[in-house]
N, CA, C and O atoms as a Maestro MAE file, in Angstrom:
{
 s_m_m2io_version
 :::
 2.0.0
}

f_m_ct {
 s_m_title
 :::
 protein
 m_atom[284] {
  # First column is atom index #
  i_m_mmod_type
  r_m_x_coord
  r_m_y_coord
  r_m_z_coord
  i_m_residue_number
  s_m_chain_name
  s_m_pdb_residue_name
  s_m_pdb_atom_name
  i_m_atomic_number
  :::
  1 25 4.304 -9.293 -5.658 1 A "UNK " " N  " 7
  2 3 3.567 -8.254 -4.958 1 A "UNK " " CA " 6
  3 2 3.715 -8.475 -3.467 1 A "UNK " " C  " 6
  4 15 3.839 -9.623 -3.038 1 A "UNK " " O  " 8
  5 25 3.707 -7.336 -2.588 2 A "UNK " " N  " 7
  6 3 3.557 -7.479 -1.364 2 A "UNK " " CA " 6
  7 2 2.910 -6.381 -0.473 2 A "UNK " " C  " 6
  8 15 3.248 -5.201 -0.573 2 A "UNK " " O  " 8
  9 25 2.120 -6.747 0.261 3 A "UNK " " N  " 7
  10 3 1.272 -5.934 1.080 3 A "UNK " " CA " 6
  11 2 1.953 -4.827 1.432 3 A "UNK " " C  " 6
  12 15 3.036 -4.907 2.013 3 A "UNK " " O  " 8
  13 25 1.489 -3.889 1.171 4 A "UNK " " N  " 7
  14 3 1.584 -2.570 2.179 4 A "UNK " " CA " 6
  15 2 0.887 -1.600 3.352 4 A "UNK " " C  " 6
  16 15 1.372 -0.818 4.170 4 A "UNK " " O  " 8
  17 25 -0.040 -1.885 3.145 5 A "UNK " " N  " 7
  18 3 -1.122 -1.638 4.727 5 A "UNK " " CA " 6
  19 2 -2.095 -2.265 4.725 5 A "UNK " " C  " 6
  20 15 -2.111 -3.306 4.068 5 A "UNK " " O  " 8
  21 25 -3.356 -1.811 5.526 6 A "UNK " " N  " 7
  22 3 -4.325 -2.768 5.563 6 A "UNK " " CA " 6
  23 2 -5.192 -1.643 6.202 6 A "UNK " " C  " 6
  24 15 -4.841 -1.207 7.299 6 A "UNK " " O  " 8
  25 25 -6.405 -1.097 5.532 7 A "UNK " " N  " 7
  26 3 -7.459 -0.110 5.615 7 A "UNK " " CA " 6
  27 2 -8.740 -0.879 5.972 7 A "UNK " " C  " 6
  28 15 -8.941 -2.093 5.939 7 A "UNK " " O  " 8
  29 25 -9.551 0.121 6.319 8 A "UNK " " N  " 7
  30 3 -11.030 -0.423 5.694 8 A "UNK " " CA " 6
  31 2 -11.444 0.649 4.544 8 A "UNK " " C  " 6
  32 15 -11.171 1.847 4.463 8 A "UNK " " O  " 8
  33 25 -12.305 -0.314 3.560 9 A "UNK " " N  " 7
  34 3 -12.353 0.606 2.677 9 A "UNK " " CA " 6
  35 2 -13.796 1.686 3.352 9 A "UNK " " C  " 6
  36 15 -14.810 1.279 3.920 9 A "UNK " " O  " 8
  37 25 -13.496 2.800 3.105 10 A "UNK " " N  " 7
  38 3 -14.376 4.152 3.309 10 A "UNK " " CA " 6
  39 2 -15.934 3.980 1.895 10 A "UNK " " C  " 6
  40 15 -15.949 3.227 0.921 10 A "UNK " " O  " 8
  41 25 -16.905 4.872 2.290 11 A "UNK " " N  " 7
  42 3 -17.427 5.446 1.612 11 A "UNK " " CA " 6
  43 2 -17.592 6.825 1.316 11 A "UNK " " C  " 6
  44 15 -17.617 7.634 2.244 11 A "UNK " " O  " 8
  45 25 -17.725 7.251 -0.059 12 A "UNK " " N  " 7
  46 3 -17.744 8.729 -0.159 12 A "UNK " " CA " 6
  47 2 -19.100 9.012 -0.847 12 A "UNK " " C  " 6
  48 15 -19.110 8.579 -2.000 12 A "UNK " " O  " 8
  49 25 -20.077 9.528 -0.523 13 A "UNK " " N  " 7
  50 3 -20.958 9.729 -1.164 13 A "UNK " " CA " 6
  51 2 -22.220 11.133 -1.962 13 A "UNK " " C  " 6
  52 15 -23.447 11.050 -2.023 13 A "UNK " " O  " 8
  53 25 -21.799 11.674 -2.193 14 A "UNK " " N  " 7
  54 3 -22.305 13.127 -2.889 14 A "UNK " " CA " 6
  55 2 -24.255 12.863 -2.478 14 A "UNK " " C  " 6
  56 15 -25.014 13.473 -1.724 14 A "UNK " " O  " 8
  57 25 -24.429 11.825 -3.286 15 A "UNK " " N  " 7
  58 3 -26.447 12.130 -2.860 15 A "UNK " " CA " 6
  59 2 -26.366 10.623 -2.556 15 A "UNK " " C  " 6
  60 15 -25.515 9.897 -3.070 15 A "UNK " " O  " 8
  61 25 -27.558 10.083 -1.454 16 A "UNK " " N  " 7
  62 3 -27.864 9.057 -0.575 16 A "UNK " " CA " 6
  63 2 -27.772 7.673 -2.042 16 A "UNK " " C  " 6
  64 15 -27.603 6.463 -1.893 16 A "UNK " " O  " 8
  65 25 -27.923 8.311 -3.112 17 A "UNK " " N  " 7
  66 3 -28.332 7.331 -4.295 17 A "UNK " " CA " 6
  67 2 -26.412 7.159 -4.953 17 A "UNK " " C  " 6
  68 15 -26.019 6.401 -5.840 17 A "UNK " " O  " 8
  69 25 -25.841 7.841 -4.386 18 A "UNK " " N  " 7
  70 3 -24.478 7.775 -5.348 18 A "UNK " " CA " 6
  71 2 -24.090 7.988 -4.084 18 A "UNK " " C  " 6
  72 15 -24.153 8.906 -3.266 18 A "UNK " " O  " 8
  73 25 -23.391 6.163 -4.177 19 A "UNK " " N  " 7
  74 3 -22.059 6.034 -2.577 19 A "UNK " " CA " 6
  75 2 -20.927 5.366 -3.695 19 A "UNK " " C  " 6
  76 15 -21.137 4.536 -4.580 19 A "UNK " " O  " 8
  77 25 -19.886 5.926 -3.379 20 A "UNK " " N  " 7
  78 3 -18.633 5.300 -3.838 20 A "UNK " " CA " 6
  79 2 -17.349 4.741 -2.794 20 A "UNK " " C  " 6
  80 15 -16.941 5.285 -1.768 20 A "UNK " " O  " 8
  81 25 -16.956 3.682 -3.327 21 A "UNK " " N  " 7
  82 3 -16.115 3.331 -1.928 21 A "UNK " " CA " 6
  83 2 -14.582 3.910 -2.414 21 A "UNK " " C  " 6
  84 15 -14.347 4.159 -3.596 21 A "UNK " " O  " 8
  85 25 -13.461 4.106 -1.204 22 A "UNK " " N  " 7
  86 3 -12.755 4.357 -1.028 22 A "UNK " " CA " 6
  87 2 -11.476 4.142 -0.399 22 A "UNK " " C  " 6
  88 15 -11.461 4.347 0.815 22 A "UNK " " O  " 8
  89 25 -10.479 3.804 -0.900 23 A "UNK " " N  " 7
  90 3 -9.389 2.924 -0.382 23 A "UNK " " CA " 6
  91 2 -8.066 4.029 -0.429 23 A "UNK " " C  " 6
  92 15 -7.562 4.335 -1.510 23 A "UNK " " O  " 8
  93 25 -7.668 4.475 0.612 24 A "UNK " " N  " 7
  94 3 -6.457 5.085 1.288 24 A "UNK " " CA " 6
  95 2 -5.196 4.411 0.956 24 A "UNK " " C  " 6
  96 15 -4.956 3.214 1.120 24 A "UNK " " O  " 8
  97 25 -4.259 5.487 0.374 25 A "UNK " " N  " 7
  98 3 -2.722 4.539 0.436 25 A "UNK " " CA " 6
  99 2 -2.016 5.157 1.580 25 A "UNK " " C  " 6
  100 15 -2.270 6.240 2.107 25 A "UNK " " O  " 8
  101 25 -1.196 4.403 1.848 26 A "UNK " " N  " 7
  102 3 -0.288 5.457 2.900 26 A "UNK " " CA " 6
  103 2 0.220 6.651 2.773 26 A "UNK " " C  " 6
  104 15 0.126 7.119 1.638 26 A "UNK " " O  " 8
  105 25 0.914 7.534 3.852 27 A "UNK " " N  " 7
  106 3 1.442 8.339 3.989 27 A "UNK " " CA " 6
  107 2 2.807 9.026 2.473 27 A "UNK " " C  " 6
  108 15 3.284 9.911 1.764 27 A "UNK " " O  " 8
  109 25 2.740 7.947 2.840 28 A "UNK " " N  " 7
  110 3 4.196 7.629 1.823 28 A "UNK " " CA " 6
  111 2 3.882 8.037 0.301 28 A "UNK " " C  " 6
  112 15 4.728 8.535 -0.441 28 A "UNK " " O  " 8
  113 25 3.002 7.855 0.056 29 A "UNK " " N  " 7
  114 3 2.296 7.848 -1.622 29 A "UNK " " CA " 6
  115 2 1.547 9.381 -1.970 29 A "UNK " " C  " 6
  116 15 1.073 9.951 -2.953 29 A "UNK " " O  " 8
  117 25 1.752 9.642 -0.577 30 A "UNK " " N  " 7
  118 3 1.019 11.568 -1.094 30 A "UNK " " CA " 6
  119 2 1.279 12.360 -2.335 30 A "UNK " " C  " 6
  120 15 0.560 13.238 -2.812 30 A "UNK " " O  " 8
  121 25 2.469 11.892 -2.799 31 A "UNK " " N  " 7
  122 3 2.484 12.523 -4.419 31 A "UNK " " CA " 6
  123 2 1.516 11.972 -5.451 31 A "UNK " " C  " 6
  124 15 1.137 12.641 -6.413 31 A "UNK " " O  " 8
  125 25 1.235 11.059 -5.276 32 A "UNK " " N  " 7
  126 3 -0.462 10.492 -6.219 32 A "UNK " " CA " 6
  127 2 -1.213 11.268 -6.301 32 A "UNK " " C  " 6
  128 15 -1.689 11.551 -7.400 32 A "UNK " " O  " 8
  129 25 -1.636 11.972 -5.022 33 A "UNK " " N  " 7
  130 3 -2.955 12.528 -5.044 33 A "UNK " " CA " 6
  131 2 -3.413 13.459 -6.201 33 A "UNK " " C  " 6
  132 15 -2.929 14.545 -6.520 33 A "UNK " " O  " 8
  133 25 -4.289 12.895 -6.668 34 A "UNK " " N  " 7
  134 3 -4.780 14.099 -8.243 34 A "UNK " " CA " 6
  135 2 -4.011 13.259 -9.426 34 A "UNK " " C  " 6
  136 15 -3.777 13.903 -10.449 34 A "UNK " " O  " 8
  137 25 -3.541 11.709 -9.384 35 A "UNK " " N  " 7
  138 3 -2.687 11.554 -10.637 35 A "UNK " " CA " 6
  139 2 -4.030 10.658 -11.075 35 A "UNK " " C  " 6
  140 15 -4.924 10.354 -10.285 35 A "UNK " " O  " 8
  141 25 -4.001 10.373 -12.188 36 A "UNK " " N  " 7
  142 3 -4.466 9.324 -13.446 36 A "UNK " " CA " 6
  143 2 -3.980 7.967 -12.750 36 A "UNK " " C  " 6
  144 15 -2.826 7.754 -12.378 36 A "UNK " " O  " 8
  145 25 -4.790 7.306 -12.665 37 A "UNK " " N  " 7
  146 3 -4.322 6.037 -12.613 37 A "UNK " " CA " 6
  147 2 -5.592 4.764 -13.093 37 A "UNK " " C  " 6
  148 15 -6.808 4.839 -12.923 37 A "UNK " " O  " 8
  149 25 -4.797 3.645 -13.723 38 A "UNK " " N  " 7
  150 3 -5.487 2.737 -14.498 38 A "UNK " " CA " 6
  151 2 -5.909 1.744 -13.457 38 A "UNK " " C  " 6
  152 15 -5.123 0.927 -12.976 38 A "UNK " " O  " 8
  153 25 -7.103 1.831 -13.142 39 A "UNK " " N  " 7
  154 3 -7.617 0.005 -12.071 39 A "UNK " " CA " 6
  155 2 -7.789 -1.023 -12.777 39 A "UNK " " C  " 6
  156 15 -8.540 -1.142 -13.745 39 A "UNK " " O  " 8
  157 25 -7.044 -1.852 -12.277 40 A "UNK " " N  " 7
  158 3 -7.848 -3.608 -13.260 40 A "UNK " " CA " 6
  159 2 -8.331 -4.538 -12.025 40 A "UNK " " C  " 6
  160 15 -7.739 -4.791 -10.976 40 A "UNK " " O  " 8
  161 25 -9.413 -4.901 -12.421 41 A "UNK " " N  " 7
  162 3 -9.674 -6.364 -11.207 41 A "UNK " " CA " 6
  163 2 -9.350 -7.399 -11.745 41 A "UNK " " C  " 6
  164 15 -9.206 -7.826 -12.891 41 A "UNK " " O  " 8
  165 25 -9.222 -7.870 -10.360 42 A "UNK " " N  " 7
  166 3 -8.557 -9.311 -10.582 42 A "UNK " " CA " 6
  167 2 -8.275 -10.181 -9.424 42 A "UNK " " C  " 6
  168 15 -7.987 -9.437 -8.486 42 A "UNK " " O  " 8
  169 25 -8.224 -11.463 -9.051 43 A "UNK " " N  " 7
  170 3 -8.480 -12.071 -8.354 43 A "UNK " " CA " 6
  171 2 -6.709 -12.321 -7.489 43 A "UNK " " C  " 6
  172 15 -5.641 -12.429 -8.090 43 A "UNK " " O  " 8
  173 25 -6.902 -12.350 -6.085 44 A "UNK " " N  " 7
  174 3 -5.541 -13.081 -5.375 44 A "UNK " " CA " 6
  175 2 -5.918 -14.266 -4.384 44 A "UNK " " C  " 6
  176 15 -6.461 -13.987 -3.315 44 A "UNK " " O  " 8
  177 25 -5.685 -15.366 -4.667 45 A "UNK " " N  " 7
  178 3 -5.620 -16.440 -3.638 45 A "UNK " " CA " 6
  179 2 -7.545 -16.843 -3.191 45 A "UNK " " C  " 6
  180 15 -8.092 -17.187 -2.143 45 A "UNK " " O  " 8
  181 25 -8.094 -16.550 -4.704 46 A "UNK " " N  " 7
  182 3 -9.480 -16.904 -4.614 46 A "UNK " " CA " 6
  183 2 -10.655 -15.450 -4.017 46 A "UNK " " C  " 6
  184 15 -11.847 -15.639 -3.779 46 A "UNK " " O  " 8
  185 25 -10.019 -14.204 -3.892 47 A "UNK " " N  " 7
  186 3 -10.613 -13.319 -3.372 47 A "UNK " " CA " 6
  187 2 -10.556 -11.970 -4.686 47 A "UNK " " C  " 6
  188 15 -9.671 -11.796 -5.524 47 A "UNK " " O  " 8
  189 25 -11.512 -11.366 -4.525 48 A "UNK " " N  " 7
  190 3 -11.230 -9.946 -4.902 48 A "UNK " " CA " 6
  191 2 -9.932 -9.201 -5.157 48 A "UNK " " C  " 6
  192 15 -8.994 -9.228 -4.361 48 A "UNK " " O  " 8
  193 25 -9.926 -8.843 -5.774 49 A "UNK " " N  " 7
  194 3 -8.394 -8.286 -5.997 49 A "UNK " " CA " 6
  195 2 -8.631 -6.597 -7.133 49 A "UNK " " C  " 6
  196 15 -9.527 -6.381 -7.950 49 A "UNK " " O  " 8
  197 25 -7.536 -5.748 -6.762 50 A "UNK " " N  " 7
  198 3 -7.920 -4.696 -7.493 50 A "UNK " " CA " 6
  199 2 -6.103 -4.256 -7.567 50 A "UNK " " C  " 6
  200 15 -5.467 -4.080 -6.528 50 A "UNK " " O  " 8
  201 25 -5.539 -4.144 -8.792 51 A "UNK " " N  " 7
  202 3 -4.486 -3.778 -9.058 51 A "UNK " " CA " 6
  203 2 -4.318 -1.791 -9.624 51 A "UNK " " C  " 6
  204 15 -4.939 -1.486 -10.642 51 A "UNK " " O  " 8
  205 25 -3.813 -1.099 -9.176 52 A "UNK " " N  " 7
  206 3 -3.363 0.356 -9.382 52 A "UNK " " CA " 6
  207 2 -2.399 0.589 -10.154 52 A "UNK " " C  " 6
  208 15 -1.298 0.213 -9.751 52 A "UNK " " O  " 8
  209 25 -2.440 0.979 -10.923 53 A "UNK " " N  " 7
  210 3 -1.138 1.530 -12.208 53 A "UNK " " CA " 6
  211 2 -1.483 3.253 -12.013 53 A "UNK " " C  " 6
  212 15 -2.397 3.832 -12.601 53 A "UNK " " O  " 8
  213 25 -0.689 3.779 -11.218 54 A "UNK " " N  " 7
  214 3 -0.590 5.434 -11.585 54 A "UNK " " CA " 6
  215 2 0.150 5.571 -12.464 54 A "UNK " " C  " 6
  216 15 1.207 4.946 -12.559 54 A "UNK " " O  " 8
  217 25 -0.462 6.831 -13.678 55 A "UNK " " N  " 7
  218 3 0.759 7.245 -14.342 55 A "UNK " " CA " 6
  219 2 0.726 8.460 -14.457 55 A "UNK " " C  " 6
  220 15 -0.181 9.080 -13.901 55 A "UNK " " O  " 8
  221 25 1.893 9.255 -15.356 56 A "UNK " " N  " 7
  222 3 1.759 10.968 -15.061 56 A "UNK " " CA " 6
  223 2 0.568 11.162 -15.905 56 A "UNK " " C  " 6
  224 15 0.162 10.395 -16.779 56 A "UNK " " O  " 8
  225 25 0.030 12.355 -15.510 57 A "UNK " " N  " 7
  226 3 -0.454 13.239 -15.852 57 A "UNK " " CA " 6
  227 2 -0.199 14.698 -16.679 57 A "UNK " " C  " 6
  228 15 0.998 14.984 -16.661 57 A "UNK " " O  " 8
  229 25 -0.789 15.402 -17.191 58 A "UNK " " N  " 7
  230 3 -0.482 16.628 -17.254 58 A "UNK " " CA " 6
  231 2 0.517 17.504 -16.467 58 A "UNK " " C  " 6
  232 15 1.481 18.225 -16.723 58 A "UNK " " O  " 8
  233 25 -0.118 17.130 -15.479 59 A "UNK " " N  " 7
  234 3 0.672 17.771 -13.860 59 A "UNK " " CA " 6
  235 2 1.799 17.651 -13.902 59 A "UNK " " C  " 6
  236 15 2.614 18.493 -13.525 59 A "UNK " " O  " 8
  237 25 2.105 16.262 -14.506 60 A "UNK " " N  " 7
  238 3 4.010 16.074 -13.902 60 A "UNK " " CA " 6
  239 2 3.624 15.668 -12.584 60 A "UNK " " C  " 6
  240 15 4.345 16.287 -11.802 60 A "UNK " " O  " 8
  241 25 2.778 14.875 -11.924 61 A "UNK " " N  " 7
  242 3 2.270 13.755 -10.895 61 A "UNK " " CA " 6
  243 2 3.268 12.321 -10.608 61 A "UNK " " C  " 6
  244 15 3.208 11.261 -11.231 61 A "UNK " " O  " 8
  245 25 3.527 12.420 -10.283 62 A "UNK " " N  " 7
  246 3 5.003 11.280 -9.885 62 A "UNK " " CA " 6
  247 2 4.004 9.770 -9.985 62 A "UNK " " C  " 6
  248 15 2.841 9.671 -9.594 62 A "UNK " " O  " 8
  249 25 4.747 8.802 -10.550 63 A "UNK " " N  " 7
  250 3 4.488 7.950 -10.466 63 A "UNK " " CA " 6
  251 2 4.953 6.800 -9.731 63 A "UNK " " C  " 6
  252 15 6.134 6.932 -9.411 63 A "UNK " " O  " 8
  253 25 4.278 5.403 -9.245 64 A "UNK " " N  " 7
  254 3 4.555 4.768 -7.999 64 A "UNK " " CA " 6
  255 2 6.447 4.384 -8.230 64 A "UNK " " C  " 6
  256 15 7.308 4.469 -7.354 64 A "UNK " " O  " 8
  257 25 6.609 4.033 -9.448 65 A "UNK " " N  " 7
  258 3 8.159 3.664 -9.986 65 A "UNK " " CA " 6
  259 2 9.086 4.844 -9.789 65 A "UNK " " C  " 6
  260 15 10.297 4.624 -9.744 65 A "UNK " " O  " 8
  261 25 8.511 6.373 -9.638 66 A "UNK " " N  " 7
  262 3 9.040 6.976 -9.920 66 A "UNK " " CA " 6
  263 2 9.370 7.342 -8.287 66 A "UNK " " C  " 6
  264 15 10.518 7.564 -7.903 66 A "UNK " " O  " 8
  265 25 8.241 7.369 -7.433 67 A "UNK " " N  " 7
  266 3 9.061 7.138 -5.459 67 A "UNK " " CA " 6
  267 2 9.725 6.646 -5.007 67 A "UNK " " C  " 6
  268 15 10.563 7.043 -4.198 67 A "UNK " " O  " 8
  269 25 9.397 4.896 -5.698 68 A "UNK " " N  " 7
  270 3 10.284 4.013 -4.864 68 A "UNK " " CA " 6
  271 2 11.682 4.193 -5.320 68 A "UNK " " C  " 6
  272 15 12.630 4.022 -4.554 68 A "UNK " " O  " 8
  273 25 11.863 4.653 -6.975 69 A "UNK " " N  " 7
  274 3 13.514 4.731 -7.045 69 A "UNK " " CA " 6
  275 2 14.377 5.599 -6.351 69 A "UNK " " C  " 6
  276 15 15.601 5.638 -6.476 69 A "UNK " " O  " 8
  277 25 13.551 6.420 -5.476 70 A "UNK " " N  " 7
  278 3 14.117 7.541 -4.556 70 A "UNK " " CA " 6
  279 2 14.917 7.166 -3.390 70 A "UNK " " C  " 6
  280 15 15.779 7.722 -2.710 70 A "UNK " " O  " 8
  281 25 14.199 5.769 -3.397 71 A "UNK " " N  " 7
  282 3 14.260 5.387 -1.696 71 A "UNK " " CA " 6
  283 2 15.689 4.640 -1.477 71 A "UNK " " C  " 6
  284 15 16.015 4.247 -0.356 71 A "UNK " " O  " 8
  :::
 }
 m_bond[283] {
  # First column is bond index #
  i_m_from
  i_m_to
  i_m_order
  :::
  1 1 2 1
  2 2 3 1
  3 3 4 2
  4 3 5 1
  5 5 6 1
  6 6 7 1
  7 7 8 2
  8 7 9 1
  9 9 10 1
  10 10 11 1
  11 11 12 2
  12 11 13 1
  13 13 14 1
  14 14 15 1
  15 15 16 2
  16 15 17 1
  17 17 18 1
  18 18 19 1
  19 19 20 2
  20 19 21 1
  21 21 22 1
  22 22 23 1
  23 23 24 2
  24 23 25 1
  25 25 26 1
  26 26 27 1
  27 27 28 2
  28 27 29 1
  29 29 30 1
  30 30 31 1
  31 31 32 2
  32 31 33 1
  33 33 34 1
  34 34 35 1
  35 35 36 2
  36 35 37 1
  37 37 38 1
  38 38 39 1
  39 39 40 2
  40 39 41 1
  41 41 42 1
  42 42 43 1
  43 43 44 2
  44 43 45 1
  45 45 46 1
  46 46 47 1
  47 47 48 2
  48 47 49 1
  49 49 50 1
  50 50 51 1
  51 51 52 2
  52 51 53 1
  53 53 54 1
  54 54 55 1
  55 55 56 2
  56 55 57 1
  57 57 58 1
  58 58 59 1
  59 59 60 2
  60 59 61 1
  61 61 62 1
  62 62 63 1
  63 63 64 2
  64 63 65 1
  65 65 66 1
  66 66 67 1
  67 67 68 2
  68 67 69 1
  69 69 70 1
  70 70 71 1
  71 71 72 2
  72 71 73 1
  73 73 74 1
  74 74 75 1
  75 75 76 2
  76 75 77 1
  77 77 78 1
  78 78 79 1
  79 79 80 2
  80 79 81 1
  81 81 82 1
  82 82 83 1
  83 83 84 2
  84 83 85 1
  85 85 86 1
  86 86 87 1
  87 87 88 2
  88 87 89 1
  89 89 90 1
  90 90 91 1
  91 91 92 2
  92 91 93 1
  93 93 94 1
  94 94 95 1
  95 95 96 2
  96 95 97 1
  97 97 98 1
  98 98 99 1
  99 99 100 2
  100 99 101 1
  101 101 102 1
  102 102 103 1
  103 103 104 2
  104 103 105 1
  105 105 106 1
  106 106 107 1
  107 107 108 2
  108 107 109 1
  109 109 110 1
  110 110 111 1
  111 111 112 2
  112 111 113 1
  113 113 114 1
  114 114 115 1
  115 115 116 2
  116 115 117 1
  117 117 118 1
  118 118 119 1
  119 119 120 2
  120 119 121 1
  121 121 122 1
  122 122 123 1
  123 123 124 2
  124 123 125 1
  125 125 126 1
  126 126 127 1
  127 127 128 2
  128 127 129 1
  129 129 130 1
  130 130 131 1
  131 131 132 2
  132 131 133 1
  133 133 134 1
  134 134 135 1
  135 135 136 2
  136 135 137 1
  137 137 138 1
  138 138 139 1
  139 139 140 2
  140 139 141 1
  141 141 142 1
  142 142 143 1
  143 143 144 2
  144 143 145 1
  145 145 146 1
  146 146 147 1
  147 147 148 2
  148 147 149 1
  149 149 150 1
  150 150 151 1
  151 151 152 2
  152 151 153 1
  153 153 154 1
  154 154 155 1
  155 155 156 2
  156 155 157 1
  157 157 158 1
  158 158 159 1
  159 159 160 2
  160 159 161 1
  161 161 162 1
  162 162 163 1
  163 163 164 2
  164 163 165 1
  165 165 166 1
  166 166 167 1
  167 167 168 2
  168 167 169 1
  169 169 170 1
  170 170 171 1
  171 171 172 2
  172 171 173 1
  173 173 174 1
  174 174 175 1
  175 175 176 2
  176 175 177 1
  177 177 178 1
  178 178 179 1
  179 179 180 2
  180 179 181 1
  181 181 182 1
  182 182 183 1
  183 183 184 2
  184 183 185 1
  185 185 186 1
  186 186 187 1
  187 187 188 2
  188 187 189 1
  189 189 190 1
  190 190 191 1
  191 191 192 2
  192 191 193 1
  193 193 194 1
  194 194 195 1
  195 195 196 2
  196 195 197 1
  197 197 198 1
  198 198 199 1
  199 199 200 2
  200 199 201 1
  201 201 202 1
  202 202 203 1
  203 203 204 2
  204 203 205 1
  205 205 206 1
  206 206 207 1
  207 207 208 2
  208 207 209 1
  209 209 210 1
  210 210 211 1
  211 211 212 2
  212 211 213 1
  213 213 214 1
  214 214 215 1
  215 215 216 2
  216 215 217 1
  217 217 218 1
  218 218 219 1
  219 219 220 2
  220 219 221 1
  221 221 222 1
  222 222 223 1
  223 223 224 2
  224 223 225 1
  225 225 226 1
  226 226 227 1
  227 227 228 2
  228 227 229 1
  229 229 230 1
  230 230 231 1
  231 231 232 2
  232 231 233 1
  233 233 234 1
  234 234 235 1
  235 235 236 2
  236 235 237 1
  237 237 238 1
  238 238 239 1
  239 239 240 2
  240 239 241 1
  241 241 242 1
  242 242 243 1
  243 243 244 2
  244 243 245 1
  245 245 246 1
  246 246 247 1
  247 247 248 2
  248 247 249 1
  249 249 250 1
  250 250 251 1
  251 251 252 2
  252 251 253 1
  253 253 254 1
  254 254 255 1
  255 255 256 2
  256 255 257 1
  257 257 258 1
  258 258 259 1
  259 259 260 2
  260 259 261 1
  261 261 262 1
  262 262 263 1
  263 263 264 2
  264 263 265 1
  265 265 266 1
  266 266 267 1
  267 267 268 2
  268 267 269 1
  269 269 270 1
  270 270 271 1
  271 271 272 2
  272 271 273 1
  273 273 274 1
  274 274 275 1
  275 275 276 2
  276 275 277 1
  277 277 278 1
  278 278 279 1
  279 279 280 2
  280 279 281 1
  281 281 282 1
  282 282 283 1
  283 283 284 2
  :::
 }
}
């Protein structure tokens, strides 16, 4: 694995009682937006850790394997 940016994570919150946080990918990844994707936690180098698996959707939503082979 290797880093790709470095955010702060956001909050999004609908009513003062329901805040959800929020983590931005880059520019680059705009075909995600609206896809399915699987979160797992998990730990890196003793810290928090949160791994992303997008996959298609209904949509026909591109998946992360499916950008980078573009490049």
């Amino acid at each position: 694995m290797q880093p790709i940016c470095t955010h702060t994570i956001s909050v999004q919150s609908s009513k003062q009682s329901h805040a959800y946080p929020i983590i931005r990918l880059p520019r680059e990844f705009h075909r995600l937006a609206g896809a399915a994707a699987t979160i797992y936690e998990t730990t890196h180098n003793g810290a928090l850790a949160f791994l992303v698996v997008p996959h298609r959707n209904r949509k026909g939503h591109k998946t992360d394997s499916d950008l980078t082979s573009k490049k």
